[in-house]
ZAMARGU-4260 file (C-alpha; in steps of 0.2 Angstrom, whole numbers, plus 5000, padded with zeros to 4 digits):
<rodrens>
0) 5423/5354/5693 | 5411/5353/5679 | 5403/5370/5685 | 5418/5377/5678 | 5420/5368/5662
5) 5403/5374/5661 | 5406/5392/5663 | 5424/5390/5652 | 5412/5385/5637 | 5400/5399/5639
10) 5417/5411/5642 | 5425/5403/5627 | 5406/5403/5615 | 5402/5422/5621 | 5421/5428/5618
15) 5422/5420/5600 | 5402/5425/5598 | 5413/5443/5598 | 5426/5443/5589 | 5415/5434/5572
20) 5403/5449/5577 | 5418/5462/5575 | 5423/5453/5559 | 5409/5454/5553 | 5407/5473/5555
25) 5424/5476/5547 | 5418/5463/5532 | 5403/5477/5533 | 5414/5493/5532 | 5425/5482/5516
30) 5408/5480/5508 | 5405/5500/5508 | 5421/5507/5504 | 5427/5495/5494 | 5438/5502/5479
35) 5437/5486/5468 | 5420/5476/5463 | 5431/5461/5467 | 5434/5467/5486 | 5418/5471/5485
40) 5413/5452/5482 | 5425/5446/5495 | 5419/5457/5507 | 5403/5450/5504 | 5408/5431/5505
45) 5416/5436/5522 | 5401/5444/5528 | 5390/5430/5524 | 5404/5417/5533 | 5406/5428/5546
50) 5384/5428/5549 | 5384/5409/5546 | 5398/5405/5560 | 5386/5418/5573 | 5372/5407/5571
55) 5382/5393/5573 | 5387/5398/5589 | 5370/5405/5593 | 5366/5388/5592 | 5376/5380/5603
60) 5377/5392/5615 | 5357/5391/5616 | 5354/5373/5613 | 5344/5374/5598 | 5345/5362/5582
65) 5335/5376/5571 | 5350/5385/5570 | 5361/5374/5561 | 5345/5374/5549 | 5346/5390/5546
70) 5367/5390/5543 | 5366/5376/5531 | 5354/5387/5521 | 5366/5404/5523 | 5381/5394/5517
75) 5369/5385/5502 | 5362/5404/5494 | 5379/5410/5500 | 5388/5398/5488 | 5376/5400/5475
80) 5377/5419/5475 | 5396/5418/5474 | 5396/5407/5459 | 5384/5419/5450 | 5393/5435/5455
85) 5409/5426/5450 | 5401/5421/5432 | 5392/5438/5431 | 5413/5446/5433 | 5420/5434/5420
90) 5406/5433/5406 | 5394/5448/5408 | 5380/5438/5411 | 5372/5424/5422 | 5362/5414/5414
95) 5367/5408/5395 | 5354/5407/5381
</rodrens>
């Protein structure tokens, strides 16, 4: 009976490992053709949310704690670069003399 919880979670992992890689290639094609700057930047926090919940799943589907490592550092820089992107929109400039 475990054998096929086991396979259920690999099933479930590799199908939702899918649909966040399809996701992330439509946030791709958003980030491209983009008629706004400001779809543009949503594109962009989509793609990195899409990339950070891929290797969250990597990691548990493979067992490995470096992963969530890795994903806490994507969704840190990701943050970060919104923020500036957002401020760079709204006043022009970053970083304020």
């Amino acid at each position: 009976m475990s054998d096929f919880f086991a396979q259920a979670l690999v099933f479930a992992l590799d199908f939702a490992l899918a649909c966040y890689a399809l996701a992330l290639v439509c946030a791709a094609w958003r980030l491209a053709i983009g008629p706004s700057t400001q779809d543009r930047i949503l594109a962009l926090d989509t793609l990195y949310i899409n990339g950070l919940l891929i290797i969250l799943l990597l990691g548990v589907r493979l067992g490995s704690l470096l992963y969530f490592d890795i994903a806490l550092l994507i969704a840190l820089f990701g943050f970060v670069g919104s923020a500036a992107l957002a401020k760079f929109l709204l006043r022009g400039e970053v970083i304020e003399a």
